[in-house]
N, C-alpha and C positions, 0 to 999 in steps of 0.2 A: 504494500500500500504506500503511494508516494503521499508525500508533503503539497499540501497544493500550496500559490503563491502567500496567498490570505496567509496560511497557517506559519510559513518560513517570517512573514512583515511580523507577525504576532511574535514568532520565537526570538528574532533580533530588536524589536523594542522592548520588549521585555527582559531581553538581557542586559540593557542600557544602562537603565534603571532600575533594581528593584525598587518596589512601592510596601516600604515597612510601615505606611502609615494605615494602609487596610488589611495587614497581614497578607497582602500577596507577591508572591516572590514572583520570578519567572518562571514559564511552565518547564525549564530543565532543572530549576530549586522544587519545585512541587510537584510534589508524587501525585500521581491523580488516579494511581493504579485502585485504590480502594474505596474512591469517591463512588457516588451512584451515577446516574445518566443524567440526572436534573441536576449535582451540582457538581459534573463538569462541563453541562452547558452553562450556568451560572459561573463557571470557573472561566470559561470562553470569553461569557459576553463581558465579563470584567477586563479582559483582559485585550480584548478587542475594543472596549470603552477609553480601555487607556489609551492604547495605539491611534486612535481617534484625536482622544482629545491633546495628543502631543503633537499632531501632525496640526490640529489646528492653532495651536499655542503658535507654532514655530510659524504659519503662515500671518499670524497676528504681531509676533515679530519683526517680522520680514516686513509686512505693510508698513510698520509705523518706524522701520529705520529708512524705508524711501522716503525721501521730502516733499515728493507728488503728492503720497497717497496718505502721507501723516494723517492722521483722523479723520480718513475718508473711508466711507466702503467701498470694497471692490472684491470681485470674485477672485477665485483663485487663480485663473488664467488672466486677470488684469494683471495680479500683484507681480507674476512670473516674468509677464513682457514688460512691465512700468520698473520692475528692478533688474532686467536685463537691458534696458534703456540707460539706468542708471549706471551702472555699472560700465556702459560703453563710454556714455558721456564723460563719465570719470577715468576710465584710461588716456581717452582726449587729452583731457585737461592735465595730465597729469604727464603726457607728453608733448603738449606744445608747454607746460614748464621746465620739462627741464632743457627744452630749447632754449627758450630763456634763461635758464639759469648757464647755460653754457657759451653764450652770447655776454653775457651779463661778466663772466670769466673771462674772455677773452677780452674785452674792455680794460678790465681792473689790470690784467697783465701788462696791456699796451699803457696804460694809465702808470702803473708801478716802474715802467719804463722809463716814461718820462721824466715822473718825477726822480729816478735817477741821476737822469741825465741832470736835469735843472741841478741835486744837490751835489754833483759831484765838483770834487775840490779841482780836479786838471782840467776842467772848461768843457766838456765833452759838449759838442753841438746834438739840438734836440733832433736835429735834419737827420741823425745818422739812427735813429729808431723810427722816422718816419720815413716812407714812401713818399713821389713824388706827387704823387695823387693826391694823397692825406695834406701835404705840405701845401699845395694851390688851395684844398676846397677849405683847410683851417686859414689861411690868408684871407678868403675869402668872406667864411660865417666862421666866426668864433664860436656858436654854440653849434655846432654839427651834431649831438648826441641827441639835442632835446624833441626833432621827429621821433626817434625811434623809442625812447621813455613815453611819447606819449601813445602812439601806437600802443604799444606794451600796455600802459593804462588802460586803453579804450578795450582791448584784446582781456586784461583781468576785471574791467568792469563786467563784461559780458559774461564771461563764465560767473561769477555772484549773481545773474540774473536769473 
């Protein structure tokens, strides 16, 4: 006689957790060899009751850490797509950061460079860490950095939207 699926979801929640607070173990802690017919269907549907209500704890969970669906209802096939949305959105964001942060590095380098150069005591020209590209368009705009800081703002306003 096999196992059907029902009865394996039953065997593996219930080994999770015992439940010591209604005295029932899992059905591999509890003999049931001597119980009657009525109460190891009563030993079942307890145990089936729980497997229940842990699948719905966990999708009550799951709702209320998306920020969509925080104290909304929504069926279980919402909550599944609205936090696989989430979850995309948030690798997103979590890689156009550290573009940014990588960006944000290579600045502070070229930056740390310079100001080298400036402190250094044998006169070291700033021309010899810059390019002659960098050297025209800083001649040019002295603030060259502050498009792309605000880009950058505009780009982390949106994602807190």
């Amino acid at each position: 006689m096999s196992m059907s699926d029902d009865d394996r979801d039953i065997d593996i929640e219930s080994d999770d957790d015992a439940d010591s607070d209604t005295g029932l173990g899992s059905s591999r802690h509890t003999s049931t060899a001597n119980f009657t017919q009525a109460e190891k269907r009563a030993h079942h549907n307890a145990l089936e009751r729980r497997r229940r209500d842990h699948i719905k704890e966990s999708f009550t969970n799951l709702r209320e850490a998306v920020p969509t669906l925080k104290g909304e209802k929504a069926s279980r096939a919402q909550i599944l797509k609205k936090t696989t949305e989430c979850i995309q959105t948030m690798r997103r964001k979590i890689s156009d950061n550290q573009k940014d942060i990588e960006e944000i590095r290579k600045q502070n380098f070229i930056l740390d460079q310079q100001i080298r150069a400036l402190e250094s005591p044998n006169g070291d020209s700033l021309a010899e860490f810059l390019s002659d590209e960098e050297l025209e368009s800083e001649e040019a705009e002295d603030d060259l950095d502050q498009p792309d800081f605000s880009r950058r703002n505009k780009k982390m306003k949106t994602f807190h939207a």
